[in-house]
C-alpha positions in Angstrom: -7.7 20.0 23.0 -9.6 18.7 20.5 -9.5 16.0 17.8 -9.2 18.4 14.8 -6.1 20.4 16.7 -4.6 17.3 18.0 -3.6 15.7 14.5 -3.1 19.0 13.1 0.4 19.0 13.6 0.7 14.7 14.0 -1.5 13.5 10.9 -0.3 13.1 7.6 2.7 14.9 6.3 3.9 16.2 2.8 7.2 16.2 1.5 7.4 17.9 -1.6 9.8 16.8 -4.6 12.0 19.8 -3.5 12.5 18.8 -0.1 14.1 15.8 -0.3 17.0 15.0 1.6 19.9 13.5 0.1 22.4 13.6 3.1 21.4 9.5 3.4 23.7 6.8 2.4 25.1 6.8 -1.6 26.7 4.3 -3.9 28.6 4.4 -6.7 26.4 5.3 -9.6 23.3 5.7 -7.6 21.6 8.8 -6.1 19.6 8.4 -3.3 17.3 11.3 -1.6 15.4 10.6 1.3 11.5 11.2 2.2 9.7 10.1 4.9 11.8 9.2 8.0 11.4 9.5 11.4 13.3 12.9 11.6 11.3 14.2 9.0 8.3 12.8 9.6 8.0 11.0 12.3 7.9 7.5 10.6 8.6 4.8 12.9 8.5 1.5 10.7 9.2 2.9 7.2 11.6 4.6 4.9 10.6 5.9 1.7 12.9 8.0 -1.1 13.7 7.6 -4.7 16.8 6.3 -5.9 18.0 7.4 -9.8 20.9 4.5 -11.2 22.6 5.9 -13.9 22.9 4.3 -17.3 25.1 1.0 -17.1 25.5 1.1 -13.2 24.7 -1.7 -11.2 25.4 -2.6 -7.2 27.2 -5.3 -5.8 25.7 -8.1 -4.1 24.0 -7.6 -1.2 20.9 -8.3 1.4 19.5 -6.2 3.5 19.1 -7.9 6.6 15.7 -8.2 8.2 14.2 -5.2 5.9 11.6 -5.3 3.3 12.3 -3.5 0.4 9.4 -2.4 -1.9 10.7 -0.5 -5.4 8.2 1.2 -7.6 9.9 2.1 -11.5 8.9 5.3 -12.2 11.1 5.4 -15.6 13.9 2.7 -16.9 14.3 -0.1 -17.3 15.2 -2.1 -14.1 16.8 -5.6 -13.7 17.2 -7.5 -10.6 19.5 -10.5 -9.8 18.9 -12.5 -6.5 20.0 -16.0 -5.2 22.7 -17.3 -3.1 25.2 -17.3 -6.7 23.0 -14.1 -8.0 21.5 -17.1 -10.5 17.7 -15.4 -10.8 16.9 -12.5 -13.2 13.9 -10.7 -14.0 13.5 -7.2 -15.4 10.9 -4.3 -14.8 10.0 -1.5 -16.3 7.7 1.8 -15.7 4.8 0.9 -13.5 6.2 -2.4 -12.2 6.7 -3.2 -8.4 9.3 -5.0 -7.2 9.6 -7.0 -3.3 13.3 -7.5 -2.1 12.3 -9.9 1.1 14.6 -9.9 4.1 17.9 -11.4 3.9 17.5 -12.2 -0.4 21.1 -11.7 -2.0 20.5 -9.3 -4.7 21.8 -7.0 -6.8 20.0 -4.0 -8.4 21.2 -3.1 -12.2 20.0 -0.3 -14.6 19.5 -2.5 -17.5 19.5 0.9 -20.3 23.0 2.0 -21.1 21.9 5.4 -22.7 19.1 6.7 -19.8 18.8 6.9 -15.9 16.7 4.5 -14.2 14.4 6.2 -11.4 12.4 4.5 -8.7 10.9 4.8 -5.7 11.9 2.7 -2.4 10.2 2.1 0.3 12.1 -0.3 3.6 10.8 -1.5 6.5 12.4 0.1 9.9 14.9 3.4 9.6 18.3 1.8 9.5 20.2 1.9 6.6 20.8 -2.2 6.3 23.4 -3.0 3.8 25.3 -5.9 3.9 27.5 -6.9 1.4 28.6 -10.3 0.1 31.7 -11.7 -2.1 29.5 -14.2 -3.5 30.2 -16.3 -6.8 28.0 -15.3 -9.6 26.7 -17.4 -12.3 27.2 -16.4 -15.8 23.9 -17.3 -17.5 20.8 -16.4 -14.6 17.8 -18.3 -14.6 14.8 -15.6 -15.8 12.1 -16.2 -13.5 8.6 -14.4 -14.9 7.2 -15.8 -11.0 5.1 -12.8 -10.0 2.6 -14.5 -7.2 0.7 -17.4 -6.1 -2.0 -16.5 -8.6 -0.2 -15.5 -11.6 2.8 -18.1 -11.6 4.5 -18.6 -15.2 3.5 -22.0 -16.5 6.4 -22.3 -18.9 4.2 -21.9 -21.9 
């Protein structure tokens, strides 16, 4: 066998837009269709699929264990709460990533009440982590603008 024929059928793998699979776990308001997973593609340490909220809908608290979450915002307007009473916001829009680390309480809200907001997720590992928490919230969050090390927000 050689190299070319070996990877022909175990190299890189395309999952067009209409192949999606959206037999994967749903919530209220949210549609999720899976891409790359190890059924489909052999993935061992990732999970990647697009997620559309609809206008207005938001989850409720949650973390999702020892994942990494990665969301890309292909259109919408996104807004993220996190902290132990949900008391963190920041907001993201077309072109902006955003990191869930492991065990971060969050909550994931389409901040447009007219139009959908569509992303992509990626996750560390193949398990559908979700676990959810009956956590108080506070009314008024904190915005953080924090984005890294490098460009920190001064206040100014």
């Amino acid at each position: 066998m050689t190299d070319e024929s070996k990877w022909r059928n175990s190299g890189v793998r395309v999952v067009h837009a209409n192949e999606l699979d959206i037999n994967t776990a749903q919530t209220p308001g949210m549609n999720r269709a899976a891409a790359i997973t190890h059924a489909r593609t052999g993935a061992e340490q990732l999970w990647a699929g697009t997620v559309v909220i609809h206008p207005n809908a938001k989850t409720g608290a949650h973390h999702h264990g020892p994942v990494e979450s990665v969301i890309y915002i292909v259109s919408g307007r996104a807004r993220m709460r996190w902290g132990d009473q949900l008391e963190f916001i920041a907001e993201a829009g077309p072109g902006d990533f955003i990191y869930v680390p492991p065990y971060v309480p969050h909550q994931e809200i389409n901040a447009d009440d007219k139009a959908p907001l569509s992303c992509v997720l990626v996750r560390t590992g193949q398990e559908p982590v979700v676990v959810n928490l009956n956590i108080p919230m506070v009314e008024e969050p904190e915005e953080v603008r924090w984005v890294d090390n490098i460009h920190r927000d001064t206040g100014h």
